[in-house]
N, C-alpha and C positions, 0 to 999 in steps of 0.2 A: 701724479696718477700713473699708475705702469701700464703700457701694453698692454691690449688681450691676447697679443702673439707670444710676447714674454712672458705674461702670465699662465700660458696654458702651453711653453716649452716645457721640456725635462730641461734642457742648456739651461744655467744660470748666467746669464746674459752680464755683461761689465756694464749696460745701464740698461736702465726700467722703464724707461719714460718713452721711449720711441722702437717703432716695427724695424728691426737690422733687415736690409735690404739682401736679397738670399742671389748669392756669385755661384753661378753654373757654371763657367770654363772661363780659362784666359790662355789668352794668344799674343805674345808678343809680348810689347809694355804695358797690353790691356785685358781687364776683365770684362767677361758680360754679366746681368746681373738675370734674373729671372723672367722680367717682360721685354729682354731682348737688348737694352741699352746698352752700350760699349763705355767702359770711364778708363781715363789712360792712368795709367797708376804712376803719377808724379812725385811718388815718395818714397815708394817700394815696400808700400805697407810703411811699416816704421825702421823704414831704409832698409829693407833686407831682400826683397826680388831683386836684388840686380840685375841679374838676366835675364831678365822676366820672366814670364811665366809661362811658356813651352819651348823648354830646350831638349830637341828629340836625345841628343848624344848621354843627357843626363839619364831620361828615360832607360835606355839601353843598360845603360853603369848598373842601373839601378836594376833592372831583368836579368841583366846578366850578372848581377853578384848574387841573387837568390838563386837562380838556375847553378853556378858551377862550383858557389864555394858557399858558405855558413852565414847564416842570417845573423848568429848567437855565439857571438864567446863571453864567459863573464872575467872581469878584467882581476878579479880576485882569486882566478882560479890559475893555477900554473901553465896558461895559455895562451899564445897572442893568436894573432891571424893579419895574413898580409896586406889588407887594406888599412890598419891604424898604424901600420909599419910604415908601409907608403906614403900615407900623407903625412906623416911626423917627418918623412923625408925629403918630401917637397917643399914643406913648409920650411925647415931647416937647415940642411944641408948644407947651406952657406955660412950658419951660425950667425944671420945677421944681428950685431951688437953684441952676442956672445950668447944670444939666447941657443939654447942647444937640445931641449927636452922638451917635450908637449905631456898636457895632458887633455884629453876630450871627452866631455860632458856634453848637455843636455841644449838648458838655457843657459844665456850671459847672466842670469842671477848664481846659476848653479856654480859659474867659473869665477862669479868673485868672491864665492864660499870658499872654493879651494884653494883660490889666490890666498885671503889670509888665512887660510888653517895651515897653507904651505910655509907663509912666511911666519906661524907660530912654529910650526918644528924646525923649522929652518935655526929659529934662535935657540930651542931647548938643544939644537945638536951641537951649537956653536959654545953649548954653558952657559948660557946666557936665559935663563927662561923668567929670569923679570921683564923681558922684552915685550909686552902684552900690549902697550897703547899704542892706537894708528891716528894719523894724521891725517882730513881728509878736507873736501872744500865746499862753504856754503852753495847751495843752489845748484848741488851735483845729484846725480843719480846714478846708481851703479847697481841697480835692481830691486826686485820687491819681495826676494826672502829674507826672511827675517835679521839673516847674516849681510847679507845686501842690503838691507835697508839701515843696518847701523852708521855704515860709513858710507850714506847717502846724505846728502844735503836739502831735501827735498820735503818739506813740510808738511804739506798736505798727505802725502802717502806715509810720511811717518807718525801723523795725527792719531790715528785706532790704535796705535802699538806702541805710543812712548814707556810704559810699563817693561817692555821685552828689550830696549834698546840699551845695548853695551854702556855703560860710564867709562870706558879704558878708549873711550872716541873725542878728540875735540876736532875742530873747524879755525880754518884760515880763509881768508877773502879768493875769490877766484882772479882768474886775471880779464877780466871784463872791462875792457879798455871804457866802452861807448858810453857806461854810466859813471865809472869807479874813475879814471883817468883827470887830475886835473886842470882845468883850461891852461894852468902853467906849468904845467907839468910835461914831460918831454917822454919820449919811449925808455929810454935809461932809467930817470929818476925814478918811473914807475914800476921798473923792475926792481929796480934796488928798495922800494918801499915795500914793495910783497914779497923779495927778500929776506929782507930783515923779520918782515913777522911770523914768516914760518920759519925761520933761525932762534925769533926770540919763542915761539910757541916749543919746540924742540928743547930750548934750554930751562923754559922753565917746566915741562912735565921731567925734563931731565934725561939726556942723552941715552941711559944706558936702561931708561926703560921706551924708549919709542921702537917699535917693533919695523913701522912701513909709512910712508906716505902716499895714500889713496888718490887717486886724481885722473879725469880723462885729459887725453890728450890733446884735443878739440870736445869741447863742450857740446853737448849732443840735447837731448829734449829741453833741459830745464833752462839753459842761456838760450838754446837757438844757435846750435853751427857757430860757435865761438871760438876763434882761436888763438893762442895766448902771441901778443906782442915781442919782436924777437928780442930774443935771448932770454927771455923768460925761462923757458927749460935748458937753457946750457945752466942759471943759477940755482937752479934747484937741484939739478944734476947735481954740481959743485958741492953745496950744500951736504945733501946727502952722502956723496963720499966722505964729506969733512966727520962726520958724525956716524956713519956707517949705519946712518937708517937706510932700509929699502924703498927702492923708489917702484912703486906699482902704478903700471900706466892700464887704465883702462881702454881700451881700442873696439868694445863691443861693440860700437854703432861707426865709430869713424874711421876703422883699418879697416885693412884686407883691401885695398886700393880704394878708398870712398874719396880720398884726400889728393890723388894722383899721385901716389906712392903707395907699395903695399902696406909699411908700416906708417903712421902717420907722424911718426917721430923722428922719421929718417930726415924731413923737414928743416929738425929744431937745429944740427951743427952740434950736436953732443951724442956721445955713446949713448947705447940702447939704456930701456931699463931691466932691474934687476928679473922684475915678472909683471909680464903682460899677458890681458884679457886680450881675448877675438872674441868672434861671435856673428850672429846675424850675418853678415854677407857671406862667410866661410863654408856657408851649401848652399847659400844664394835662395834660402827659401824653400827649396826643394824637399828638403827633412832638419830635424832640429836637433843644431849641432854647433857648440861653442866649442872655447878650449882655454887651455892659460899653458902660457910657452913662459921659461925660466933658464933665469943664465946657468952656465956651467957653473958657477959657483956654490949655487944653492946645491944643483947634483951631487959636487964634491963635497959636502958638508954633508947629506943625508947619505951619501956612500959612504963616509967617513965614521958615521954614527952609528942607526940601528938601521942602517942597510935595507930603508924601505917606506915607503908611501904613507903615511897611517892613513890619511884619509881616500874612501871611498864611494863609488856607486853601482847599485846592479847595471844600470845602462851605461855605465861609462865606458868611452871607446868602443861604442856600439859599430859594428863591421860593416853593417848597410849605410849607415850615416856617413862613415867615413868615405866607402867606394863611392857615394854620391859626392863628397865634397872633393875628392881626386876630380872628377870629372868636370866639376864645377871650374874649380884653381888651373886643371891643362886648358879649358877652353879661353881663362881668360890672360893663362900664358904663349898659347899658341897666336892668339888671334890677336897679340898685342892691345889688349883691351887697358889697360894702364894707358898707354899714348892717347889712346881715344878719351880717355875721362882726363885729360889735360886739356888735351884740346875741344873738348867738348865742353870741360868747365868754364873756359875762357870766355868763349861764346854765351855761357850761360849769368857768366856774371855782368860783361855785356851788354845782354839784354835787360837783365834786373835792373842795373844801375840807369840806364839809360828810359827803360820803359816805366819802370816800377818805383824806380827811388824818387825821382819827384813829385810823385803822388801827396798830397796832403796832408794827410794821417801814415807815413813812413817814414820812421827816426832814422834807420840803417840797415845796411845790407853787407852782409859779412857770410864767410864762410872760404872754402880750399876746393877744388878738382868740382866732383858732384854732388857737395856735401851744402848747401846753403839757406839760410836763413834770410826773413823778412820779420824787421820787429818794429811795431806800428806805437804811434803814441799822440797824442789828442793835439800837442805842439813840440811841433821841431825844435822851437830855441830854446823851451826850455825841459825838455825832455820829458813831459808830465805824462804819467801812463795812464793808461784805461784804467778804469776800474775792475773788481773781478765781475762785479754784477752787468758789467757791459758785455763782458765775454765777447770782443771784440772778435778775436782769430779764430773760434769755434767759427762764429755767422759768416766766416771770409771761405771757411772750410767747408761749410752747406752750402752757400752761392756756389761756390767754385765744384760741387760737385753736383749743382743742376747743371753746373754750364759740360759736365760730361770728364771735369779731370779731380783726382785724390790727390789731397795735400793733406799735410800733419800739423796741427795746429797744440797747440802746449796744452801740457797736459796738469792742472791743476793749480794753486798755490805756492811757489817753489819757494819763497824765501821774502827776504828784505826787499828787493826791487820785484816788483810787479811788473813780470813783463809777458806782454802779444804781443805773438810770433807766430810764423809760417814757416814749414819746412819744404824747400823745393830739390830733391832728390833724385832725381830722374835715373831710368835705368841704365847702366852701360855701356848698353846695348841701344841706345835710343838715337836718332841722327838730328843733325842741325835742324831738319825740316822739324821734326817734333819737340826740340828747345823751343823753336819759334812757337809753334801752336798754344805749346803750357804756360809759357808766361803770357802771351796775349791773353789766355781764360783767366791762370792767375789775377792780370791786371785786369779785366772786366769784375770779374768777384768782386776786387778791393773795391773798385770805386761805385761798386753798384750798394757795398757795405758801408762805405764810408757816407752816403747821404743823409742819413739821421744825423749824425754830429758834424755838420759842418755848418 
């Protein structure tokens, strides 16, 4: 049955069945909602207020780039402007991993458009334009256009549009230690077993047509704050040079320090990759604004070539977006906000483990910096998951925001393993005192959730 408030919006609501709760202002790490309620945003929307939600310094950027310089340059016109100059500069300057060029976009679906339309010219420059197939990994998500949803992993959202989905796409296993991993199986062998299958998936589409290998770097909605076992990405690295496929790391939901590092790869003990997504946290909410940064080499091949971009957008490197997300990126390089998401994740895994992980119905708790997950399952020993029709982490994510805090619970059908999950992502900006409050709610939710099935 839909709504009579959805039913009688103009908004086309993302669901039907229930009144969206109408957010008048937010202060801090929290919103207020219409009758006055405060819910502390423990997720940051879908990890993206970092800073929460009033940062005056942002404000100002934001005032003072319409008051003294241009709202509008279009990126297609023989024009820059010094705000998309700036942050390509702050962002890069170091050439971490050898990435050296930006480009900025809209949404994180729009930048893993450009990622592979990038890494298809990238091959037509090199003479190579049978390079067309990409390599990507079940139970991934990398967006919901149409270009994004090919080299997504994610079922359900791919379910209305199998008709529009590329064929030049196959799928390799992710590295999901807590379900895929086994009992005798050790961290090595397990690398070397996902390894071999995207070595052997590469050999058998055939080296000199695989274009890219798609993959986030830490697994974000559809595993739950997953992150690969080490040395997993020094082999795939390896791999990829062997073979001179591109290696595309997705970073929309897990960089830009989500991980306690800016990039979340800096982590793995291998050079960068070839072209990485940002996204969401890179204006921290403020305005929307992604991007995909590329090594110097893809530069020197399209320098080399036809000396130009082909792909475009009216709003790309949009001026205001960008002076927002300068002021975003100085505030969380001034005030050493990386240290804090260290030391703050610390404390937050911590508590999870210690308050949350013995709970009942809780299989595991994983996740990096402020980035983590909670994936619930009906028995521990033998990891048996919910059903979909239990919708298990949706009901943890309604408890949990009577009890006054937002959390992100999975988002549909993703694949092979069935899994509820929670996302606890707190703001940057958030202190020990407010770690402690979100998983004490957190933990009430669960266990107030968990009484029917036990």
């Amino acid at each position: 049955m839909t709504d009579p408030f959805v039913a009688n919006s103009h908004i086309l609501h993302r669901t039907f069945a229930t009144r969206p709760s109408k957010v008048t202002k937010g202060n801090g790490i929290s919103f207020t909602l219409e009758d006055g309620k405060q819910i502390i945003d423990a997720s940051c929307g879908p990890s993206v207020s970092c800073l929460g939600h009033s940062q005056p310094e942002i404000f100002d950027a934001i005032t003072n780039h319409l008051q003294n310089d241009i709202a509008y340059v279009y990126s297609g016109s023989p024009y820059t402007n010094q705000a998309t100059e700036d942050l390509a500069t702050l962002l890069l300057s170091s050439k971490p991993g050898g990435l050296s060029k930006a480009i900025f976009v809209n949404s994180g679906s729009e930048a893993t458009d450009a990622a592979l339309k990038l890494a298809a010219q990238y091959w037509h420059e090199r003479g190579q334009p049978q390079r067309t197939h990409f390599i990507a990994r079940k139970q991934s998500y990398h967006g919901n256009t149409i270009g994004a949803l090919c080299v997504s992993g994610h079922e359900s959202r791919r379910a209305y549009y199998k008709d529009f989905m590329s064929k030049n796409v196959s799928f390799v296993d992710p590295c999901y230690a807590y379900r895929m991993q086994g009992s005798d199986e050790d961290n090595d062998a397990f690398v070397k077993r996902l390894a071999k299958q995207f070595e052997d998936e590469i050999l058998r589409i055939g080296p000199d047509r695989v274009a890219g290998f798609v993959a986030e770097t830490v697994s974000g909605t559809t595993l739950g704050c997953v992150p690969a076992v080490s040395g997993y990405w020094k082999a795939i690295r390896e791999i990829c040079d062997r073979y001179e496929v591109l290696l595309i790391l997705d970073e929309i939901i897990c960089g830009m320090g989500k991980t306690g590092t800016m990039h979340a790869w800096e982590q793995e003990g291998m050079r960068g990759p070839d072209i990485q997504t940002i996204g969401k946290a890179l204006g921290a909410g403020f305005v929307p604004l992604s991007g995909v940064l590329l090594h110097e080499k893809i530069f020197q091949a399209l320098s080399a070539g036809s000396g130009g971009l082909a792909h475009g957008h009216t709003f790309q490197a949009h001026p205001l977006a960008c002076a927002a997300a300068i002021a975003a990126q100085n505030i969380i390089k001034r005030d050493n906000v990386l240290e804090k998401v260290v030391n703050l994740g610390q404390k937050l895994e911590e508590l999870l483990r210690e308050e949350i992980g013995p709970l009942p119905l809780v299989g595991n708790i994983r996740g990096r910096g402020l980035f983590w997950a909670v994936e619930f399952v009906l028995d521990k020993d033998t990891k048996r998951p919910f059903s979909l029709e239990d919708n298990f982490s949706n009901k943890v994510v309604a408890s949990a925001l009577k009890r006054g805090v937002n959390i992100l619970g999975n988002l549909g059908h993703t694949g092979t393993y069935q899994i509820d999950h929670v996302l606890v992502c707190p703001p940057y900006i958030s202190t020990e005192e407010d770690i402690k409050g979100i998983v004490s709610l957190v933990k009430d939710a669960i266990v107030e959730t968990s009484g029917p099935f036990l």
